[in-house]
N, C-alpha and C positions, 0 to 999 in steps of 0.2 A: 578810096584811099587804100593803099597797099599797105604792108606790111613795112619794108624798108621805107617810106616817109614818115610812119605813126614813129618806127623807131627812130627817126632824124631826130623829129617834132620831139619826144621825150628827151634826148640826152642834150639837142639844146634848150628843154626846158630846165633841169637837172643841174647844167653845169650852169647855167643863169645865174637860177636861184641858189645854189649852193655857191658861185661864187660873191655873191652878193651877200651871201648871208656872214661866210668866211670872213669876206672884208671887216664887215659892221663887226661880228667877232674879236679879231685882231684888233680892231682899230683902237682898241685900251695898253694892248701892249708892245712895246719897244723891244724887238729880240738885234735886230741890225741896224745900220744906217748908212744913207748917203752921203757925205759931209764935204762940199768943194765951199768954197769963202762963202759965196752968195746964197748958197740954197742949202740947208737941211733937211730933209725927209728919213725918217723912223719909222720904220718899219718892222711887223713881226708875221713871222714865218706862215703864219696863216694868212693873213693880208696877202703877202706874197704866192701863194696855193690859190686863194681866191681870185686873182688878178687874171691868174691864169688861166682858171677854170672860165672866168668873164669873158677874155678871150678868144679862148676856144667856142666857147657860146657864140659869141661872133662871129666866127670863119663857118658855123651849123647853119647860119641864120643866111647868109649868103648861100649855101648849099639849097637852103628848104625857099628862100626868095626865089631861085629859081625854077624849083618845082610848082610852086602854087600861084594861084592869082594872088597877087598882092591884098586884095579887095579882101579877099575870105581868110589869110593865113594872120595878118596884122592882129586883127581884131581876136581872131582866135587864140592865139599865143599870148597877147597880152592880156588878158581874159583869164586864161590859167595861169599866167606867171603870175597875175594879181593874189590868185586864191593859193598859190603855192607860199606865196611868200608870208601871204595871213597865216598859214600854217605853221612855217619855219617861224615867225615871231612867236608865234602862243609857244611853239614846243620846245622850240631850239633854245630863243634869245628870251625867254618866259616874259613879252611885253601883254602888256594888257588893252586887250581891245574893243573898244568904246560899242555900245548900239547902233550910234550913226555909221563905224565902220562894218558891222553885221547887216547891218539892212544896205549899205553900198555892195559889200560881198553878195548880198540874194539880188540886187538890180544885175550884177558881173552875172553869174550864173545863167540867169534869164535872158540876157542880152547872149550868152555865148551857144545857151540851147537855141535862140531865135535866128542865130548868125549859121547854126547848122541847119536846120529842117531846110528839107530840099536841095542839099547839097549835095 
């Protein structure tokens, strides 16, 4: 793996997870809104940065689908996006997380070193 896909692979994990995280952030506060008769959506400025970042995440993912087997990158990516996101909870959004989800985190891990050897 080169240097220009590991950096794909990072900024679409990055804007992911940080958009993902944004959202859940935002999702308590109301800074704008949509308002036509039928539909209201509230929205705050972070919500909206995260959406974006989401995305962006998206249009990476189709970038790095191209580059890799499907077979090796899926599992790989959603692997660290898992563990990235257990992170941004403890540090970011300070949630508290359970044993069952620590020893799921070490099953992710083991499965994502098992998913590289020999690759």
């Amino acid at each position: 793996m080169n240097i220009v896909n590991i950096l794909f692979i990072g900024v679409y994990l990055l804007c992911s997870v940080g958009g993902l995280t944004l959202v859940k952030v935002g999702a308590g506060h109301n800074s704008f809104s949509l308002n036509p008769s039928f539909f209201n959506l509230q929205l705050s400025y972070l919500t909206v940065i995260g959406l974006i970042l989401y995305i962006f995440s998206f249009l990476m993912w189709i970038v790095i689908v191209g580059r890799f087997n499907l077979s090796y990158i899926q599992p790989l990516t959603t692997g660290l996006s898992y563990i990235l996101i257990i992170a941004a909870s403890i540090f970011i959004l300070r949630e508290v997380i359970t044993p069952f989800q620590w020893a799921g985190l070490v099953f992710i891990l083991i499965g994502v070193v098992l998913m590289n050897i020999g690759h």
